[in-house]
Every structure is written in structure tokens, then in C-alpha cells.
LUMTORVO-341396 format. One line per 8 residues: number of its first residue (from 1); for each residue x, y, z negated of C-alpha. Coordinates in steps of 0.02 Angstrom, whole numbers, padded with zeros to 5 digits. Each point is the difference from the previous one (the first is absolute). Layout:
<recs>
NUM	X,Y,Z; ...
</recs>
This chain:
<recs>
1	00000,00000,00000; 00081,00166,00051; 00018,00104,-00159; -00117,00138,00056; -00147,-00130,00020; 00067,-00082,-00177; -00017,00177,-00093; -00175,00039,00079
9	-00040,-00162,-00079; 00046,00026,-00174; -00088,00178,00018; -00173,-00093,00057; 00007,-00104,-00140; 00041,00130,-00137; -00115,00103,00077; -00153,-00144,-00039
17	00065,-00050,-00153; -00019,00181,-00057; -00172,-00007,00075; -00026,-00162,-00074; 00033,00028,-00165; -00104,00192,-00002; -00144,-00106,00032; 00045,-00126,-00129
25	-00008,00140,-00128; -00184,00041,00051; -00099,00173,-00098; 00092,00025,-00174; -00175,00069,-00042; -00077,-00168,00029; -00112,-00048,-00149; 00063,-00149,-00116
33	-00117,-00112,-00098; 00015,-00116,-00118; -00157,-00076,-00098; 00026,-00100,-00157; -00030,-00126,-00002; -00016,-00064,00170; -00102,-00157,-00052; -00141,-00035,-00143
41	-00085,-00161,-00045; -00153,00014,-00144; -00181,-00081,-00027; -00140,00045,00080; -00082,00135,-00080; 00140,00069,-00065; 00104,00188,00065; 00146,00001,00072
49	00110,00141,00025; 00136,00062,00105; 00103,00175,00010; 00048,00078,00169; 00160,00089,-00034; 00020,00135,00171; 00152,00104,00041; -00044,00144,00136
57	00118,00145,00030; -00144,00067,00127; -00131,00000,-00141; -00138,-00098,-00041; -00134,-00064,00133; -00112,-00139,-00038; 00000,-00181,-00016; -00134,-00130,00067
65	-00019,-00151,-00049; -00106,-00172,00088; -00002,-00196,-00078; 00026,-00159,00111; -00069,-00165,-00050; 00095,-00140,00069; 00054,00138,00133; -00168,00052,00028
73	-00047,00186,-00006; -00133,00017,-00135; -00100,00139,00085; -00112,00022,-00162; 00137,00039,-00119; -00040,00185,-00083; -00154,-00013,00108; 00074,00041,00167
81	00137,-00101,00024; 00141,00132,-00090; 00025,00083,-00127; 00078,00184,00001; 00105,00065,-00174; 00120,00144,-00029; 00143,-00034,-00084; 00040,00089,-00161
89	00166,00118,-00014; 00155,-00061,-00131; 00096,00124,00055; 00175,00013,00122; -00098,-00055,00146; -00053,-00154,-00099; -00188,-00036,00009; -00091,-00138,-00075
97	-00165,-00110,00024; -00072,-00125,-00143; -00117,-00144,00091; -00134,-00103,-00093; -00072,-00129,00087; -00143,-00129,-00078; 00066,-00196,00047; -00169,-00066,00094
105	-00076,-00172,-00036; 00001,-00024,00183; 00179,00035,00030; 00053,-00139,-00099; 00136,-00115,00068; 00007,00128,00139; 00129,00102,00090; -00050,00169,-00044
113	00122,00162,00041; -00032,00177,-00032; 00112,00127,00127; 00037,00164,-00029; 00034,00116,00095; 00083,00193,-00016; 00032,00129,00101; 00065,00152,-00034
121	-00063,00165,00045; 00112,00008,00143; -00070,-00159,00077; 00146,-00127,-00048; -00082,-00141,-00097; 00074,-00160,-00066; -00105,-00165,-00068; 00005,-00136,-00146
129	-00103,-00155,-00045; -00046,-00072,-00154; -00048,-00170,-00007; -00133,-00047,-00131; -00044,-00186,-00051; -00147,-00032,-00086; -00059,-00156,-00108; -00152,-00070,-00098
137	-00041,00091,-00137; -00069,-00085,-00163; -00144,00092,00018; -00032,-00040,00188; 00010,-00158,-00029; -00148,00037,-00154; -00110,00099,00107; 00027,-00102,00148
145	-00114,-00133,-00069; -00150,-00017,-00090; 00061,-00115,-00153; -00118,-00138,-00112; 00049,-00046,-00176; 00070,-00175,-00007; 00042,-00006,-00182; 00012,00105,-00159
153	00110,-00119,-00128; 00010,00038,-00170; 00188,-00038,-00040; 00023,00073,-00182; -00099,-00119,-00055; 00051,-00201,-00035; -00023,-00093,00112; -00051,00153,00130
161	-00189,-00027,00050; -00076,00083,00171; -00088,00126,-00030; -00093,00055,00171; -00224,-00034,-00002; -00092,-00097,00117; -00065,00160,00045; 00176,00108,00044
169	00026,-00139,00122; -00101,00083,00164; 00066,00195,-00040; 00098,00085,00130; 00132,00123,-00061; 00034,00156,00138; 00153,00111,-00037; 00010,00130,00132
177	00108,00092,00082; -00063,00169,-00084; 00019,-00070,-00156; -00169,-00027,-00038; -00056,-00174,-00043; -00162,-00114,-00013; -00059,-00192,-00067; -00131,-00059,00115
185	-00106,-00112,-00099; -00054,-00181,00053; -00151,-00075,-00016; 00023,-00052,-00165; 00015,00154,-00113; 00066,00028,-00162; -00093,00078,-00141; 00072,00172,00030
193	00047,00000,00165; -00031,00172,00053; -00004,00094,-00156; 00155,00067,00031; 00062,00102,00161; 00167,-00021,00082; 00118,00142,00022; 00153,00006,00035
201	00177,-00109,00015; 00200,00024,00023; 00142,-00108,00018; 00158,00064,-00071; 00139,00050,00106; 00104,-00143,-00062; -00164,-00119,00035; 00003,-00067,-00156
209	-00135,00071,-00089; -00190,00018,00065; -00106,00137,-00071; -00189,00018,00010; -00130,00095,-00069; -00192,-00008,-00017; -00133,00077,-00096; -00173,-00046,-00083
217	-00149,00029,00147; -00091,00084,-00161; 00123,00093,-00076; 00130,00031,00143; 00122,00106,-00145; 00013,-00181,-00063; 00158,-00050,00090; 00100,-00148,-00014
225	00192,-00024,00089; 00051,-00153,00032; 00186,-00055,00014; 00081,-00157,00072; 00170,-00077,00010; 00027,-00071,00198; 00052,-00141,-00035; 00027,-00064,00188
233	-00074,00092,00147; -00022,-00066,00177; -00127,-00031,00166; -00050,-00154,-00083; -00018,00053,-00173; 00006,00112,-00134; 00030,-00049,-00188; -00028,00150,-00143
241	00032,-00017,-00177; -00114,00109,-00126; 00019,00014,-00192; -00163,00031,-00066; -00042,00037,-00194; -00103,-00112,-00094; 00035,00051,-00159; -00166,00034,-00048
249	-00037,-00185,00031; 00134,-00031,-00123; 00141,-00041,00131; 00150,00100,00063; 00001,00161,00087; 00101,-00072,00125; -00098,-00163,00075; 00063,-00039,00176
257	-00103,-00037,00124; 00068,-00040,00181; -00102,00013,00157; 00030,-00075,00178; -00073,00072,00142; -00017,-00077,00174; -00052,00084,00176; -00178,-00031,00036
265	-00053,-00100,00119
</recs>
């Protein structure tokens, strides 16, 4: 190569490395984002959150966000299909955004994703995901079924006797979703069957203790809460332990009494 032709040469190629590498170094003004954390897992029911942390030298803009389920857009998510926010200012072109998000019964065992997008209010924008995994809740799996009693043993007792009438045998227990619960009676009532009127019920955030309330249908500032131990809790059944006081029968304040519940069929 003659050393004219050999120089022009080098001179190309310095010339698009130079070019190369002023495109490699893109907008300093670009926005960065980082969102912590970039992945949650909880029970359904529960609120998750995540923090969008935004640098912007050009100034704030807005971010939108839209969901995917298994890579599906989710055109009803915040009603039209996105959902608009404005980030809040930490100062030194820092801005920040705090998401909640509600894990759905319906998105358990699903791929769900949440993306967000920013862009700044020169139009330069720059996107993150968050993945969110979602499993049964305790009290999904409570509400998701209507529930008969199967049992009520008597175990502080020797030997432990059961302690569930003919007549309990045909109820139907409903815990709902709202929190609001019911016993449909069978066909073979008790003698005060309906004298009282169901209220209310909660399951602790550990799931190990079940609340519920209900008051006298004649005197509804009669109220009586209920607690239970879980003992076990799953699709196929539910066991509760109760310590009730019979001390004015002349036993213990503290008798147990454990109930098994199965799904109705």
C-alpha cells in the first residue's frame, strides 16, 4: 500500500471511531431510573409497594405507567388502560414516585409486570419494570369457599368428646371477601339459630388468628368477638381452635374446643 493511501486510512478510521464513540456517549441529560426493588412477591389481598427513584437535569415531566399479564396488555388497568402520575421533587434534579399496587386474586400464579415510563419535559424518557408475583392468600382461600362444620372436639377434657349437634351438621358457613360473613341454616335448626346476626370477620396478617364479631338481633349493642387459633388452613380444610369460658359451669376459663371445617359440596 503506497503510504499516502496507508495514512488516508488511519485518518478514516480515527475519524469513525471519534464518530463512533460521540454516539456511544448519547444525551448527558438523558434521564436515569432506578426503582427499588425491581421485583415483589406477597398474598393476594395484600399492598405492595415500590419507589421510582428519577434523575432529570431537564426537569421533571411525567411518568405513565400500563400492567401486562402473561405479556398481555391489561387495557382496564386505572380504567383506561394507563395510568398518568407526577413525580415528586427530592431535590438536585432528583425526583421521586412511591407505587401501591393491590395483588389480585386473579393474578395468582401469573406473570404480571408493571412498566413505567418517564419523560422529561424536554421529551427524553427512559423506562423500568417491576415484576409482581402474587399467591393465595389465607383468606382467599376462606372466602373462596363456602365451608360446613365437620367437627367441634372438646380436647380439654379426658378423654376429648365431640361436641358438634345433629343439628350444626347441614349449616353453611360464608366468609366473604368484604369481610362480612353468614351461617346458612339447614333444615334442621337449632334452638337459637337466628337470634343472633352475623357481622363481621378478619384474619390476621400472620394468618394465624381469625376474628369475628356478631351481635344480639334484639339488642344489636350486645356484641360478642370471637377469636380462633388457625390451626391448619388449606382448599380442603380449615381447622380453628377456640378457648371458651365455662367457668360459670364450674370448669376452666380456658376449655378448648377445636373445629374442622370442610368445603361444601
Amino acid at each position: 500500500m503506497r503510504p499516502f493511501s496507508l495514512i488516508l486510512a488511519i485518518c478514516i478510521m480515527g475519524i469513525s471511531t471519534l464518530t463512533s464513540c460521540e454516539k456511544d456517549k448519547g444525551d448527558p441529560n438523558q434521564p436515569v431510573l432506578r426503582l427499588t426493588p425491581e421485583k415483589v412477591t406477597g398474598k393476594s389481598g395484600r399492598t405492595v409497594e415500590a419507589t421510582l427513584f428519577i434523575q432529570a437535569p431537564n426537569g421533571p415531566g411525567k411518568i405513565t405507567l400500563y400492567k401486562t399479564v402473561n405479556l398481555q396488555r391489561d387495557n382496564s388497568f386505572g380504567g383506561t388502560g394507563n395510568i398518568t402520575a407526577q413525580p415528586q421533587n427530592a431535590g438536585d434534579d432528583t425526583y421521586v414516585y412511591t407505587f401501591n399496587y393491590q395483588l389480585q386474586d386473579d393474578e395468582v400464579d401469573q406473570l404480571v409486570g408493571i412498566n413505567f415510563r418517564f419523560e422529561d419535559s424536554k421529551g427524553l424518557a427512559a423506562e423500568k419494570d417491576l415484576t409482581v408475583s402474587t399467591t393465595t392468600s389465607g383468606q382467599q382461600i376462606i372466602y373462596g369457599r363456602r365451608w360446613v362444620l365437620k367437627s367441634r372436639l372438646w380436647t380439654s377434657i379426658s378423654p376429648p368428646a365431640e361436641d358438634m349437634q345433629d343439628c350444626e351438621k347441614d349449616n353453611v358457613f360464608i366468609w366473604r371477601s368484604d369481610s362480612t360473613y353468614t351461617v346458612n341454616f339447614g333444615t334442621a335448626a337449632c334452638t337459637f339459630d337466628g337470634f343472633n346476626v352475623f357481622d363481621r370477620w378478619e384474619l390476621s396478617e400472620d394468618e394465624k388468628t381469625l376474628t369475628q364479631e356478631y351481635y344480639s338481633l334484639f339488642d344489636p349493642s350486645n356484641r360478642t368477638i370471637e377469636t380462633f387459633k388457625v390451626r391448619s388452613l388449606s382448599s380442603e380444610r380449615m381447622v380453628l381452635e377456640q378457648l371458651i369460658d365455662l367457668s360459670i359451669f364450674g370448669l376452666s376459663d380456658k376449655e378448648v374446643f377445636v373445629s374442622t371445617y370442610e368445603p361444601a359440596p
